[in-house]
N, C-alpha and C positions, 0 to 999 in steps of 0.2 A: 814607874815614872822616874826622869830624870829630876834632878836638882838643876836651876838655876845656876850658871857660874855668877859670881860675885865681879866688880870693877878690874879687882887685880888678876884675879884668875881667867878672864875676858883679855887682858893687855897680855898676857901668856901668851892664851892661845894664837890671839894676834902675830907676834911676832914669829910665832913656828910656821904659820900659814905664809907669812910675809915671806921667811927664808924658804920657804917649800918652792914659792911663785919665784924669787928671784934664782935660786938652786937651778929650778926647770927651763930654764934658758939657754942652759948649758948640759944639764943633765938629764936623761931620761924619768918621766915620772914614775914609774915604777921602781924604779930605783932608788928614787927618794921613799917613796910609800914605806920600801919595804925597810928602810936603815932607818928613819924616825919610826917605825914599828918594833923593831929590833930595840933602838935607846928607849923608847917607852918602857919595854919589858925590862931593862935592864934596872933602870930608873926605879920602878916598879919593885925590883926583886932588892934591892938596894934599900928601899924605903921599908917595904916588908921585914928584913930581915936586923936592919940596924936602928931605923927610927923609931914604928912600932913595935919593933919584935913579935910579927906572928908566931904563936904556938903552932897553930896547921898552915902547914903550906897551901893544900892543895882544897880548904875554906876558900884563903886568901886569892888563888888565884882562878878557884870558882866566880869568887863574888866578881875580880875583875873581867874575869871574861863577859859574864853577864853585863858589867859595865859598857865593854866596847860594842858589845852586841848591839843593848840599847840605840848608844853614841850613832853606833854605822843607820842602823834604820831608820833614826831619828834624821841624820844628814841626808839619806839618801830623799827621805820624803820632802826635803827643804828645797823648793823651788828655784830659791834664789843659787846652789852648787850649781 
């Protein structure tokens, strides 16, 4: 089961969604999909690597996969997409 985002982590998401919707006006969505997919990982390997310093990598990027898996199926059953 997922966690709840909190106010601030909600105003986050917010605003990627907002740039994703304004982006798409001009630029194809898949395209965007796949380049905020790309800065996630990166972001991601970033935070892994220097914030908490994972010892395994490939824990760390189990657990996220498992993460976005959730995320996606979670989205896809949301009515309101």
């Amino acid at each position: 089961m997922l966690r709840s985002l909190v106010g601030s982590e909600m105003c986050i998401r917010d605003r990627f969604v907002n740039l994703a919707n304004t982006l798409n006006k001009r630029t194809i969505a898949t395209d965007i999909q796949y380049t905020m997919l790309y800065a996630s990982a990166r972001y991601a390997a970033h935070v892994g690597k220097n914030v908490i310093e994972v010892e395994n990598q490939e824990d760390f990027i189990n657990h996220l996969t498992n993460q976005y898996r959730d995320m996606l199926r979670e989205n896809f059953a949301d009515p309101a997409v």
